[in-house]
N, C-alpha and C positions, 0 to 999 in steps of 0.2 A: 468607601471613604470618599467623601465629596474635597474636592482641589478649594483651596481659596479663591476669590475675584483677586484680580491683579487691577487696581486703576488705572488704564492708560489713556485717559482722557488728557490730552495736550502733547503726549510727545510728537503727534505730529506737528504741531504749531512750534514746538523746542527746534525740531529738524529743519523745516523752515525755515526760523531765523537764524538759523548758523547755517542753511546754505548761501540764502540771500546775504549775509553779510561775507562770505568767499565768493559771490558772484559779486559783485560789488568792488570788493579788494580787487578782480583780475581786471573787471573792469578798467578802473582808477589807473592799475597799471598798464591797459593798454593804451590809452588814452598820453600818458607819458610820453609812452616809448613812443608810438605815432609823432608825438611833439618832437621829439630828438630825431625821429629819421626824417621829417620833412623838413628840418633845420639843416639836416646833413646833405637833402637834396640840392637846397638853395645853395648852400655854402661851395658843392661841388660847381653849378653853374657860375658863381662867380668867379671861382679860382679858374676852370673852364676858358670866360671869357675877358679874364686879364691874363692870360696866358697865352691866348691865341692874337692878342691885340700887342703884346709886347714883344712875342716873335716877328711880327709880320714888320713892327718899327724895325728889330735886328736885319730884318731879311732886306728890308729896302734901305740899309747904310746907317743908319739914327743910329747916335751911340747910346749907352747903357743908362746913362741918366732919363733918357728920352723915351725909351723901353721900358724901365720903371715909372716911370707916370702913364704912360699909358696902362700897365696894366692896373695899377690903382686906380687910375679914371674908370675904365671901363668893368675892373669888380665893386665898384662900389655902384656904378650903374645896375649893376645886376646882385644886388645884395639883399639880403633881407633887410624889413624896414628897422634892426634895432642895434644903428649903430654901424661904424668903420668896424670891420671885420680883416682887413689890410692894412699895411703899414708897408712904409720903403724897406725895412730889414725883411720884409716875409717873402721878397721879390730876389729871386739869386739868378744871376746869369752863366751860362756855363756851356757845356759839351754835350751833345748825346752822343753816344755810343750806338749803332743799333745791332750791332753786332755781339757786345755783351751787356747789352740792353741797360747801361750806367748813366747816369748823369755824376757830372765833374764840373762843379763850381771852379769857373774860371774866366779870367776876362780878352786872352787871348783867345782871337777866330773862336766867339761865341755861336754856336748856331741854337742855341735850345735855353728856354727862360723856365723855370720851376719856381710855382707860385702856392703860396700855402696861407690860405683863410682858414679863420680859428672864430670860434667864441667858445673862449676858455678859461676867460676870467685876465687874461692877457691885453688884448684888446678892447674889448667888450664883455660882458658877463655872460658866465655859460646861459642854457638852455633853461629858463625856469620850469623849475616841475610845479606841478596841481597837486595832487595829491600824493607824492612821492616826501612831501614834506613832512605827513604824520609820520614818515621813519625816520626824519633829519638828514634825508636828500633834497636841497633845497635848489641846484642846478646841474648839469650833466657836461659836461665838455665834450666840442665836437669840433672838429677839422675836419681839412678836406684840403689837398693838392693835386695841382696838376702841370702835367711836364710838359711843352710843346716843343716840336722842335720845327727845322724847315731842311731840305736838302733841296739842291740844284742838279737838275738834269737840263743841258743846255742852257737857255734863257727862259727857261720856266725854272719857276721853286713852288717845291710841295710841302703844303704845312699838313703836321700831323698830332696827334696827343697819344700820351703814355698814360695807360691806365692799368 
């Protein structure tokens, strides 16, 4: 008894297109995400170095007003090009601990500034996506803070970050 032919002319070209179209899709989505973690690189560097610029006012006598522009001067110096990612509320002055490794918002014998850059739709609008929008992700929210503090050993002070 002779089998039938089976036509399988094209299911390669079928398979094909539905791989290239899931290469594609992961593509699109790395592509994104890449966009959100170099977003989250900058955002660190800023927070970073308004943190480290508004300690150092603390640590040389400047009171907290003076400590918070600086560290707003100096993250928006180092910010991505889209937009204030900073504000005077994102700026808290306080205590480290390093012993139970705490930050304590407070304005008494501050030694430690904790500074928190956002694009979250807060300040600036999150991260636009590319292709993350065919799902109706049309931006990502991403922060990034940083704690610096400073300690005195004699007549030297050492600045340091919490990460």
């Amino acid at each position: 008894m002779k089998r039938p032919k089976h036509n399988r002319r094209g299911a390669t070209a079928l398979l094909l297109a539905v791989m290239l179209i899931v290469l594609f899709a992961f593509l699109a989505f790395s592509i994104d995400l890449g966009n959100v973690f170099v977003a989250r690189s900058q955002l660190q560097n800023a927070a970073d170095a308004g943190a480290l610029a508004a300690v150092q006012k603390l640590a040389e006598g400047y009171s907290s007003t003076d400590a918070r522009n600086a560290a707003i001067s100096f993250a928006s110096k180092n910010e991505p090009h889209n937009g204030a990612v900073l504000v005077t509320g994102d700026v808290t002055i306080g205590t480290w601990n390093s012993s139970t490794r705490t930050f304590t918002a407070t304005s008494s014998s501050p030694n430690a500034i904790q500074v928190l850059v956002r694009r979250d739709g807060t300040n600036t609008p999150g991260v636009g996506m590319t292709f993350a929008q065919l799902f109706g992700i049309n931006s990502a929210k991403v922060t990034a803070s940083s704690v610096a503090y400073y300690t005195t050993s004699g007549s030297k002070k050492n600045y340091s970050f919490v990460k």
